[in-house]
Backbone bond lengths (Angstrom), bond angles and torsions (degrees), N, CA, C in turn:
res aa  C-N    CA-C-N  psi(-1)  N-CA   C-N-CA  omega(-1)  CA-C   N-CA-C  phi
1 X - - - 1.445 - - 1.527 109.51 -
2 X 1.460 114.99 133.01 1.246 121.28 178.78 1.914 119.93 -64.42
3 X 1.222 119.36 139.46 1.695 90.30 -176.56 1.616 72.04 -114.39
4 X 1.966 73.78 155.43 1.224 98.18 176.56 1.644 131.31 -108.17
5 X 1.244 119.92 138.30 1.729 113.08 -146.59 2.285 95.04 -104.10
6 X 1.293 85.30 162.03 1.451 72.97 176.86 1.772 103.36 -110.92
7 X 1.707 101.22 159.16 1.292 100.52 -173.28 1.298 123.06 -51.72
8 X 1.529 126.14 -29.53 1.349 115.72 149.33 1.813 146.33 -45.09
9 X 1.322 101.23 -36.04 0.729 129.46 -168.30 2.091 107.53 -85.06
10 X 1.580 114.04 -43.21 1.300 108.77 153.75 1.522 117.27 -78.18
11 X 1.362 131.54 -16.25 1.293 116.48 173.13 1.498 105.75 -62.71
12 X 1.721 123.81 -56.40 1.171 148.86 179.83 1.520 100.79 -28.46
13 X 1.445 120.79 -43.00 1.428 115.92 -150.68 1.673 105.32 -97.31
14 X 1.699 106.14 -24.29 1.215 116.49 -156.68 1.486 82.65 -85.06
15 X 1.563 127.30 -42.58 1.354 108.85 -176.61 1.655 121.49 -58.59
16 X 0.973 98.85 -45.78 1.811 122.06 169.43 1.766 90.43 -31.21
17 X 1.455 118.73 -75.48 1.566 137.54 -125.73 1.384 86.93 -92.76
18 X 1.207 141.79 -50.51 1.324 147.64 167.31 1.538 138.70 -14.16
19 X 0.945 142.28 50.10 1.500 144.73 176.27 1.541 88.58 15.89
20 X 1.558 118.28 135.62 1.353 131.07 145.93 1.799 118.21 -52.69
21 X 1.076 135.25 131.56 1.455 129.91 144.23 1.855 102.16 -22.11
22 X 1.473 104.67 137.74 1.656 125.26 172.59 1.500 101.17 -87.79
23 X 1.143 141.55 128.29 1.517 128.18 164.51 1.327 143.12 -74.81
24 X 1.903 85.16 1.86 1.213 119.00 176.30 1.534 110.57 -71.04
25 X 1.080 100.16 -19.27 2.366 98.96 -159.66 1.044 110.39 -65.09
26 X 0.778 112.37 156.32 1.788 142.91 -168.64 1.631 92.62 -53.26
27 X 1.758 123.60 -52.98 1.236 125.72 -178.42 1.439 111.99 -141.65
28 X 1.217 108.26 94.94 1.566 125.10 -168.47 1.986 113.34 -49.96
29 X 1.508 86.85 -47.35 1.726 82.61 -178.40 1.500 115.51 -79.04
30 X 1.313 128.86 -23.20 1.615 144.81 160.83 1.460 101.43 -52.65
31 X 1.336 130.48 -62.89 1.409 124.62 177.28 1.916 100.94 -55.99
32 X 1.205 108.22 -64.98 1.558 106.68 178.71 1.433 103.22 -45.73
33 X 1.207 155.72 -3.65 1.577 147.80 168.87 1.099 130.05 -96.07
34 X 1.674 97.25 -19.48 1.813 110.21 169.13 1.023 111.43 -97.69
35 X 1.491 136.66 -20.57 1.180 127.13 -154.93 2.221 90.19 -91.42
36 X 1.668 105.26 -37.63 1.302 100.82 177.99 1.690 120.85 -70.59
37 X 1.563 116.50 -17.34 0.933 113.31 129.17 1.546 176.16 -125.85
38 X 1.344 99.97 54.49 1.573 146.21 138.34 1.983 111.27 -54.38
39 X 1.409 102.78 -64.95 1.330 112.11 -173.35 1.806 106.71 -77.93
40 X 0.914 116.71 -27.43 1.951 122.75 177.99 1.607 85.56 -66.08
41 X 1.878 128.10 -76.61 0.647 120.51 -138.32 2.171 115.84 -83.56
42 X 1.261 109.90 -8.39 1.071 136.95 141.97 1.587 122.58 -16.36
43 X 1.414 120.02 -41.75 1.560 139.07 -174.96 1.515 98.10 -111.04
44 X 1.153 140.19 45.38 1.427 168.22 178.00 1.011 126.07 -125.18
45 X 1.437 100.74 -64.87 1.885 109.25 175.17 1.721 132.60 -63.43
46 X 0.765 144.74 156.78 1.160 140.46 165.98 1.451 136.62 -22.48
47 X 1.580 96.54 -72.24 1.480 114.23 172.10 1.863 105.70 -114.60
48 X 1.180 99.69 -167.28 1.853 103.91 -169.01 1.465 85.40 -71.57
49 X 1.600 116.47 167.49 1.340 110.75 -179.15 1.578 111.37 -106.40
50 X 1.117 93.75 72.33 1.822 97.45 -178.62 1.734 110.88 -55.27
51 X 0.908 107.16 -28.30 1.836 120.31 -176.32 0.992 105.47 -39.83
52 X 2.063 101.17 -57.07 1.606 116.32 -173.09 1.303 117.07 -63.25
53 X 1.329 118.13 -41.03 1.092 138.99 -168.29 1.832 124.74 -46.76
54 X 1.594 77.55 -48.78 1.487 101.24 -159.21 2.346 92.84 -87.22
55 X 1.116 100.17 -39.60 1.060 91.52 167.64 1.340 127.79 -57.30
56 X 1.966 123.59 -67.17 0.902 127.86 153.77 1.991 124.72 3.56
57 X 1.638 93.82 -68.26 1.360 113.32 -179.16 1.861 119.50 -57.62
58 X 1.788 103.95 -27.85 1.262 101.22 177.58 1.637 123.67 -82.21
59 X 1.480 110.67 -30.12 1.697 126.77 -172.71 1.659 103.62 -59.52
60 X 0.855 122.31 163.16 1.374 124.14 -155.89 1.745 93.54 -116.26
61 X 1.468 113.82 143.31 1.281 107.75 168.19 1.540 132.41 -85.30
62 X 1.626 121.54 148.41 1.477 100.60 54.48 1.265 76.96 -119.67
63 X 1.389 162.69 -73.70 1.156 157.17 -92.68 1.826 100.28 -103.96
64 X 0.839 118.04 56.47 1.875 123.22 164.50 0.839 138.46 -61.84
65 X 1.458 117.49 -20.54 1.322 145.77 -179.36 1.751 115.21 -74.72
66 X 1.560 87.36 -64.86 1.445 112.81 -173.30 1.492 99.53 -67.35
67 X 1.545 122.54 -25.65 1.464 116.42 172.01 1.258 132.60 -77.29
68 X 1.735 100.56 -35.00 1.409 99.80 160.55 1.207 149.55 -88.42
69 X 1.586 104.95 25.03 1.454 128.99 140.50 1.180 121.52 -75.86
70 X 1.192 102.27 -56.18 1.866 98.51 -147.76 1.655 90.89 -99.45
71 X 1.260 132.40 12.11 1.565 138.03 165.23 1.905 87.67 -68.90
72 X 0.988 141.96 -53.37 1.659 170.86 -50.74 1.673 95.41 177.73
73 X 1.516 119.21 -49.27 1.402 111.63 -160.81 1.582 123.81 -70.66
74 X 1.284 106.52 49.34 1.845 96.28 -175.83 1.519 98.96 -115.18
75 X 1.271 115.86 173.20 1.862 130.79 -173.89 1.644 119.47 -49.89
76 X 1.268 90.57 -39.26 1.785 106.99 -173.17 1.595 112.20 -82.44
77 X 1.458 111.90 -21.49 1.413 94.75 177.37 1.765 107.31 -114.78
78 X 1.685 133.66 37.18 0.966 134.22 -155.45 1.639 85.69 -124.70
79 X 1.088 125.13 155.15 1.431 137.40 150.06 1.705 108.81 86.35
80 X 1.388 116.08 14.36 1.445 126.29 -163.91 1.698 113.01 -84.53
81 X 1.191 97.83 -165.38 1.942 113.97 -167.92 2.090 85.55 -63.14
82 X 0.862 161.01 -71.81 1.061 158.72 -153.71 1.518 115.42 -75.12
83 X 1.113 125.99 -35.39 1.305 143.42 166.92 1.816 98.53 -65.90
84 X 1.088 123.23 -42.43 1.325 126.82 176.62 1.884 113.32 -68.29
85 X 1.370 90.31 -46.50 1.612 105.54 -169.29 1.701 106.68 -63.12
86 X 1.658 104.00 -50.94 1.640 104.14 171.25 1.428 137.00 -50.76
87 X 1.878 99.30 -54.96 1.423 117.69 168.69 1.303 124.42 -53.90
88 X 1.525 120.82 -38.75 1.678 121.80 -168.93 1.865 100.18 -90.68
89 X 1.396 104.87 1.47 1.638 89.85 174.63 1.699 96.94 -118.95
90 X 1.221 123.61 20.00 1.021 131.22 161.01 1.862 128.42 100.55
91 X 1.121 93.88 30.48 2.108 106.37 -160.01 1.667 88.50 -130.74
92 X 1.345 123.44 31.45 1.129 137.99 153.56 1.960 108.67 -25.96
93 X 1.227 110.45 -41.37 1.353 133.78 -163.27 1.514 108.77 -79.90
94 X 0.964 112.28 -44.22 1.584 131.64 159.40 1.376 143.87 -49.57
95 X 1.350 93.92 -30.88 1.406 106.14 -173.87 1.438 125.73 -85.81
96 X 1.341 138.00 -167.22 1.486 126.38 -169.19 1.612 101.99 -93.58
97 X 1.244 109.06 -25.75 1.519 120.15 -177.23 1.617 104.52 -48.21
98 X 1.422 103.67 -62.24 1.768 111.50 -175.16 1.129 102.75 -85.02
99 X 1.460 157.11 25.37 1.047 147.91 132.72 1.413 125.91 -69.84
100 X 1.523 105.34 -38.26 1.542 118.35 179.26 1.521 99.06 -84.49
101 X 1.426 129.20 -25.12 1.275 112.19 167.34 1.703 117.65 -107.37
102 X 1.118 109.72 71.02 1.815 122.08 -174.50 1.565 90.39 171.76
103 X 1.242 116.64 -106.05 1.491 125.20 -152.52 1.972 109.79 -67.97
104 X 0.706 101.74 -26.37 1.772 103.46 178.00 1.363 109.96 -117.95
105 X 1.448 117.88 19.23 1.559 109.10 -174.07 1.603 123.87 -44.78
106 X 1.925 91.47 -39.14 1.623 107.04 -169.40 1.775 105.92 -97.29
107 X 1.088 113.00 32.27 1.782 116.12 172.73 1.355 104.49 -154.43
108 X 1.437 120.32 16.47 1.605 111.02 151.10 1.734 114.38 -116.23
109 X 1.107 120.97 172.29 1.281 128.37 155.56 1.553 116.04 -32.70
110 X 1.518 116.49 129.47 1.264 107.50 174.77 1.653 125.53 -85.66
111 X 1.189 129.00 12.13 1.313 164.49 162.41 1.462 106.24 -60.70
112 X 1.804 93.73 -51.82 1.558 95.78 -164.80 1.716 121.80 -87.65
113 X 1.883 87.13 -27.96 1.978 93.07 157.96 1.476 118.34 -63.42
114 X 0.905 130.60 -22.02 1.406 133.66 -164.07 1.389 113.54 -77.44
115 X 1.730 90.21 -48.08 1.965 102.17 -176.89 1.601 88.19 -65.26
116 X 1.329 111.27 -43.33 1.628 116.05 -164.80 1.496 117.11 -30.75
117 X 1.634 98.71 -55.77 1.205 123.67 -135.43 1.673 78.11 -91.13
118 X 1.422 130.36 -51.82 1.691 117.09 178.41 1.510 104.06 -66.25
119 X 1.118 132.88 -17.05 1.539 113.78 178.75 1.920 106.70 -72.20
120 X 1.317 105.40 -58.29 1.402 120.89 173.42 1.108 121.38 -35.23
121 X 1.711 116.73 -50.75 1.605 132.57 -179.38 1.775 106.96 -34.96
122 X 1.877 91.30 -58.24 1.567 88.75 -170.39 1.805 135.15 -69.27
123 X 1.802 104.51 26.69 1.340 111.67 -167.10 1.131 96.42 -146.93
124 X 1.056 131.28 19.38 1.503 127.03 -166.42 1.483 115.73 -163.12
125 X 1.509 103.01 134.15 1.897 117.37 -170.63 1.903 101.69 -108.84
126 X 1.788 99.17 18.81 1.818 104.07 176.93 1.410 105.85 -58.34
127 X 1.245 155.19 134.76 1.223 168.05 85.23 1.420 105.49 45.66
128 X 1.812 93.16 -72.06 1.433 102.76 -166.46 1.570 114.14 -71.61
129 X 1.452 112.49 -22.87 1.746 120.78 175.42 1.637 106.99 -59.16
130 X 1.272 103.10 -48.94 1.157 104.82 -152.74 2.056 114.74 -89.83
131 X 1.382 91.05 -16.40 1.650 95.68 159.75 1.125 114.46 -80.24
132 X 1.043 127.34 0.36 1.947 135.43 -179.53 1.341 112.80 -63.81
């Protein structure tokens, strides 16, 4: 039987489990924005997000953050079962979708902001999404 964690309790862990920001990166507070949401969106998923975790832990520093997006940013893996699961319970904000359309707009594919930015639209009353 699966146990089940509470959203505190996977946010709690993902912050714990999470690679620190490098102070080395290219853009210290941009890495600090993914990594918090990595850890926000973390208390979303099902189980703890070891997936993230374990990846996180392999990318090389300083910039890990910013890689484990845009390693991520192509057509086929955008708009999926998890992207669905986050957004419709409301962490719309969290997810990789609104990252590639806000914080990485100008270091992914512009293909991939676009789908981004109509997947995002339908969960979100952001200003900036929705003038896009």
């Amino acid at each position: 039987m699966a146990i089940e964690h509470t959203m505190f309790k996977k946010e709690s862990w993902a912050d714990e489990k999470f690679p620190l920001v490098d102070e080395a990166a290219d853009d210290v507070e941009l890495e600090q924005k993914l990594r918090t949401a990595c850890i926000k969106g973390a208390r979303f998923v099902d189980q703890l997000a070891n997936g993230t975790q374990r990846i996180l832990n392999r990318l090389n520093p300083p910039n890990k953050y910013v890689r484990y997006f845009t390693n991520r940013a192509n057509l086929e893996s955008i708009g999926g079962k998890k992207f669905e699961l986050i957004a419709s319970n409301g962490g719309v904000e969290y997810t990789d979708e609104y990252q590639y359309a806000t914080l990485l707009r100008d270091q992914v594919d512009e293909e991939v902001v676009k789908k981004s930015v109509e997947l995002v639209r339908r969960f979100t009353k952001d200003p900036t999404i929705k003038s896009i």
